[in-house]
C-alpha distance (Angstrom), angle and dihedral (degrees) to the residues before:
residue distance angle dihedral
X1 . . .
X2 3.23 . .
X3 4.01 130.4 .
X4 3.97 111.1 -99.2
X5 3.64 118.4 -101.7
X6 3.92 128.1 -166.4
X7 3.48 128.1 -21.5
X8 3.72 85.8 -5.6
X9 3.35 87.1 76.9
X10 3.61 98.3 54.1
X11 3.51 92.3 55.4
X12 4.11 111.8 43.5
X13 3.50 116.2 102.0
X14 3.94 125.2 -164.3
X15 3.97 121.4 -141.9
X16 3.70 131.9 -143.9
X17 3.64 115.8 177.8
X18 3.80 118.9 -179.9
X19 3.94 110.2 -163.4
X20 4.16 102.2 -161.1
X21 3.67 130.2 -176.2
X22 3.93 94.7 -97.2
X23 4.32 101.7 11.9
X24 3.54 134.3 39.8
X25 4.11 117.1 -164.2
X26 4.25 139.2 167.1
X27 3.05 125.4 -159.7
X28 4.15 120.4 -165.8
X29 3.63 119.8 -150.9
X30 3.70 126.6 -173.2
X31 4.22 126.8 -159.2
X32 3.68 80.3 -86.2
X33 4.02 102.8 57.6
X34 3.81 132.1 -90.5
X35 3.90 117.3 0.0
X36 3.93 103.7 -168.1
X37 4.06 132.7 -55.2
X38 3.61 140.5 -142.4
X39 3.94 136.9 -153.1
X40 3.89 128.6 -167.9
X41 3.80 135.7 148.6
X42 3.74 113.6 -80.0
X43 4.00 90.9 -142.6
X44 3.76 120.3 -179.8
X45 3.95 93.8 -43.7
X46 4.01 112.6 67.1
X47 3.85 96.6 -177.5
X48 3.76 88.1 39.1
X49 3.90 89.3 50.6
X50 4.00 86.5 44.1
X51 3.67 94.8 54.4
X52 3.26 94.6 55.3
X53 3.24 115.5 49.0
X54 3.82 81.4 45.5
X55 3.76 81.6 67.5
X56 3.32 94.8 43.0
X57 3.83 94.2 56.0
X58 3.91 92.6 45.4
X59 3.83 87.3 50.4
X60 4.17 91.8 50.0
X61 3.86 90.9 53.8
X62 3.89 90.2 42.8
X63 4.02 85.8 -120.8
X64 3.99 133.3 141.4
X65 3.90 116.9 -127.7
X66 4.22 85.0 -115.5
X67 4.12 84.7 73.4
X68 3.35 84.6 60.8
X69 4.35 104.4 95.7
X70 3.69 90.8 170.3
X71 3.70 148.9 25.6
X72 4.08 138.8 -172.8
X73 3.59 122.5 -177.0
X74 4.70 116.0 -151.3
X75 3.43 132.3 176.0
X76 3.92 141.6 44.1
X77 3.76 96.3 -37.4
X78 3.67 97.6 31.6
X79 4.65 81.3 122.3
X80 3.65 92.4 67.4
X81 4.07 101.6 49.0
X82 3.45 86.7 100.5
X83 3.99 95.8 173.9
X84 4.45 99.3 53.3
X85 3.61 110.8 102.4
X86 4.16 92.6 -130.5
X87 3.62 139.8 11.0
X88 4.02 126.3 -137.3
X89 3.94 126.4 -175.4
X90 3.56 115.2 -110.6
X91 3.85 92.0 -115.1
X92 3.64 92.8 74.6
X93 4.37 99.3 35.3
X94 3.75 88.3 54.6
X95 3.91 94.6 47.6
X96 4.23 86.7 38.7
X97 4.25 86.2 51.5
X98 3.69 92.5 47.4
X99 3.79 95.1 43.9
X100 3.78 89.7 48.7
X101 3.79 101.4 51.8
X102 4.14 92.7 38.2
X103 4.06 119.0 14.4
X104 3.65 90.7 -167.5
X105 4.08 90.3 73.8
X106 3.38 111.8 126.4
X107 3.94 99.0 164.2
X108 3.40 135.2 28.2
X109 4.20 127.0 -165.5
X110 3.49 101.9 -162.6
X111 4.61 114.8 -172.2
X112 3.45 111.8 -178.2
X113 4.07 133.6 169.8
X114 3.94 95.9 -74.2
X115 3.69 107.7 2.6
X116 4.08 140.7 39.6
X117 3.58 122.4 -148.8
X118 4.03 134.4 -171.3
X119 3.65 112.1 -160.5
X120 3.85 133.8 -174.1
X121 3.71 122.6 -153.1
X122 3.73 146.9 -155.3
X123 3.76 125.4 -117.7
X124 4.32 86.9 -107.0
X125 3.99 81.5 52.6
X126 3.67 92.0 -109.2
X127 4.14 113.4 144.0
X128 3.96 108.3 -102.9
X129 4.20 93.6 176.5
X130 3.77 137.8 -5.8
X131 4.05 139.6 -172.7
X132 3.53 118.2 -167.3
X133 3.83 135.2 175.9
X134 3.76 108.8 -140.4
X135 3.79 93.2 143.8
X136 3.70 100.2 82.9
X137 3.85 139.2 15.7
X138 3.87 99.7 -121.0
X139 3.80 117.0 110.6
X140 4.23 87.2 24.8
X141 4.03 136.0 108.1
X142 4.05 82.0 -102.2
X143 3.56 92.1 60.3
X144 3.35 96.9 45.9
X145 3.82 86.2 44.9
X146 3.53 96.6 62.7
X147 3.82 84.2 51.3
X148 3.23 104.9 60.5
X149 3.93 90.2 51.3
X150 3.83 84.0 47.5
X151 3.57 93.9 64.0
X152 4.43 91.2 39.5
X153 4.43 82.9 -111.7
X154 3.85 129.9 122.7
X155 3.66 110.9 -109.6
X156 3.82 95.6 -128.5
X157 4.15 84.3 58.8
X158 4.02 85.5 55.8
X159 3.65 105.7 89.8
X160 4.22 97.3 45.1
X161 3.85 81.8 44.9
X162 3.12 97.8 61.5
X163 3.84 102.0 46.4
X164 3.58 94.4 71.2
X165 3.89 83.9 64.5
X166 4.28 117.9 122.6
X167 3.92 102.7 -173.9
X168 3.91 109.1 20.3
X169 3.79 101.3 -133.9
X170 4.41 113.1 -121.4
X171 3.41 110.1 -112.6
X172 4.12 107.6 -171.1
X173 4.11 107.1 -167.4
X174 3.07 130.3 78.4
X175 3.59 91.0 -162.8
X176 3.93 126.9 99.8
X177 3.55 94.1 -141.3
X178 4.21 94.2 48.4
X179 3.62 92.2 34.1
X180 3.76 89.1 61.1
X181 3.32 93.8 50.5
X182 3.33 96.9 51.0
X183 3.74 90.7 54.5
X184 3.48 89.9 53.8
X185 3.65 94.1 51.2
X186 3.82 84.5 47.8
X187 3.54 99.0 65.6
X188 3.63 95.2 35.9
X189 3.65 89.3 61.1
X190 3.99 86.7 51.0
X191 3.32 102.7 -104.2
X192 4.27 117.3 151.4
X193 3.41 125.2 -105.5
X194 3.41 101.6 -121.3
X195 3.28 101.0 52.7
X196 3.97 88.9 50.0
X197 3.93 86.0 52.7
X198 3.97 96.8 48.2
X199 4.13 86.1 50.4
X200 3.91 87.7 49.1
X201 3.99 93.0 52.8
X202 4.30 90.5 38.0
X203 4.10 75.3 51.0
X204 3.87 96.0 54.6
X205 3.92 86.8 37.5
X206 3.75 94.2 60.1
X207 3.65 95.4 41.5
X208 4.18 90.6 54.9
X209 3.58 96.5 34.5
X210 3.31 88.9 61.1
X211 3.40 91.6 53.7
X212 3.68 98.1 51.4
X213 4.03 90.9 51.4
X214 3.57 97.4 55.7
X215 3.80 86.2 55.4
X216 3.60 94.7 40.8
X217 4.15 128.6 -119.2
X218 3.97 117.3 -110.4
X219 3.71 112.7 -173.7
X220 2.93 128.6 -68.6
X221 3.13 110.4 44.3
X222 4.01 127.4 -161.7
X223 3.57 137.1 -174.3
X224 3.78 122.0 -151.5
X225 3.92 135.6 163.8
X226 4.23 131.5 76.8
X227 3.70 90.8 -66.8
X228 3.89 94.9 57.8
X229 3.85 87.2 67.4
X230 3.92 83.5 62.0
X231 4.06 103.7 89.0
X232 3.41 93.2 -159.8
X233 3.55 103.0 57.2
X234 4.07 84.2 40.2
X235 4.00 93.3 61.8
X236 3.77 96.6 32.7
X237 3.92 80.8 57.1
X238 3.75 88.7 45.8
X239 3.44 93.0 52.7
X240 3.76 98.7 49.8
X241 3.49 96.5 51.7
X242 3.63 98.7 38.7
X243 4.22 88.2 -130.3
X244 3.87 131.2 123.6
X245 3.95 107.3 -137.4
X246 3.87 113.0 -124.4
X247 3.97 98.3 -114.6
X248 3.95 110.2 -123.7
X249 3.97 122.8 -144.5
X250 3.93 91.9 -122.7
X251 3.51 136.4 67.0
X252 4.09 104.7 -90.9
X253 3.55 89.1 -129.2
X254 3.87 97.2 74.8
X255 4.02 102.8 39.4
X256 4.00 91.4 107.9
X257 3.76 90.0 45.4
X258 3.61 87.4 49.4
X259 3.78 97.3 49.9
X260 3.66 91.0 48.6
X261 3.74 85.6 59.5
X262 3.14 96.1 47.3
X263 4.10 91.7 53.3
X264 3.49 84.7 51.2
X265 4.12 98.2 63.0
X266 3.29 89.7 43.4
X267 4.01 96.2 50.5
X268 3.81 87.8 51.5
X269 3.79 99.6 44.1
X270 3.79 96.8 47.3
X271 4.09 89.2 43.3
């Protein structure tokens, strides 16, 4: 391919679409930065839930899918998008995002729907090391999932809930299944539901913390994925590892979609 010239430039738009276990999102960047995004539930249908948010995206920058020069699928379902022109682990679109919107980032904590990740990078934003838990749903958006409907609350109301807590309740498993119980046996005993939701996030905290200091933190440190958008989980992480995130201009939610679009500009220019 060859390098854009003229107006052509102005116009093409790269794609990164990250299919996860509970979201799907794109995000479109042009030569110039970021274009527009979308985010929707992936459902039972991963390429179905990738298509359309694709669409979504276009229809948000006012764009036709033949501006788009280049596409890279990320995430759990990344197999089934059939129509992108290249597919990238989510390791390396989350550390690309990151690097892209802040080249100081050293570190990056990354909690998805099913699995959490902690991942060091290079100065060029290339992944040096990684440790990730995909073995178990504890310390995830699924855990936290089952949670929320645990305690009869939307998940998105989770974090703000939980502030208002004065003694964070101790939750002991690390397992869905237990952990659930225990929350049941929680409130049956009386106990309030913000304290059961601050012990929850202290839970997830512990469980990814962990994580990140067997691998070791560099400054700075970010923290990306659904669950970041959760407060609670964000300051019980905070806490535990006695760090301040660096705050990043984007909503957390979209930084793998992001890198993947990224990936893709530069896979097309340098073709």
């Amino acid at each position: 391919m060859l390098p854009l010239q003229g107006t052509q430039t102005e116009s093409a738009l790269f794609a990164g679409i990250d299919v996860g276990s509970l979201t799907a999102k794109c995000v479109l960047i042009s030569k110039n930065g970021m274009q527009a995004y979308a985010v929707i539930d992936t459902g039972t249908k991963p390429n179905k839930a990738g298509k359309t948010v694709f669409v979504q995206a276009l229809d948000k920058a006012g764009a036709e899918k033949s501006n788009v020069r280049y596409s890279v699928g990320t995430g759990y379902g990344r197999v089934s998008l059939s129509f992108v022109d290249m597919v990238v682990t989510e390791l390396t679109c989350h550390a690309r995002g990151s690097h892209f919107l802040d080249s100081g980032v050293r570190t990056v904590i990354d909690i998805g729907g099913q699995d959490s990740k902690v991942i060091r990078l290079n100065p060029d934003g290339s992944m040096s090391d990684f440790i990730m838990n995909d073995k178990c749903a504890a310390g995830t958006g699924r855990f936290l999932q089952v949670m929320a409907r645990a305690l009869e609350t939307k998940l998105e109301n989770l974090g703000e809930f939980s502030l208002t807590s004065t003694q964070p309740s101790r939750i002991n498993s690390i397992c869905t299944v237990f952990a659930e119980s225990e929350v049941v046996s929680l409130l049956a005993s009386g106990e309030k539901m913000e304290n059961i939701a601050a012990g929850l996030h202290r839970s997830v905290a512990k469980r990814v913390g962990n994580m990140a200091k067997r691998l070791g933190l560099q400054n700075k440190i970010v923290f990306v994925g659904g669950v970041a958008k959760n407060i609670g989980v964000w300051n019980a992480l905070e806490d535990f590892l006695e760090i301040k995130f660096a705050p990043l201009d984007q909503d957390p939610q979209i930084i793998g979609a992001l890198g993947a679009a990224v990936l893709a500009r530069e896979r097309y220019l340098s073709a």
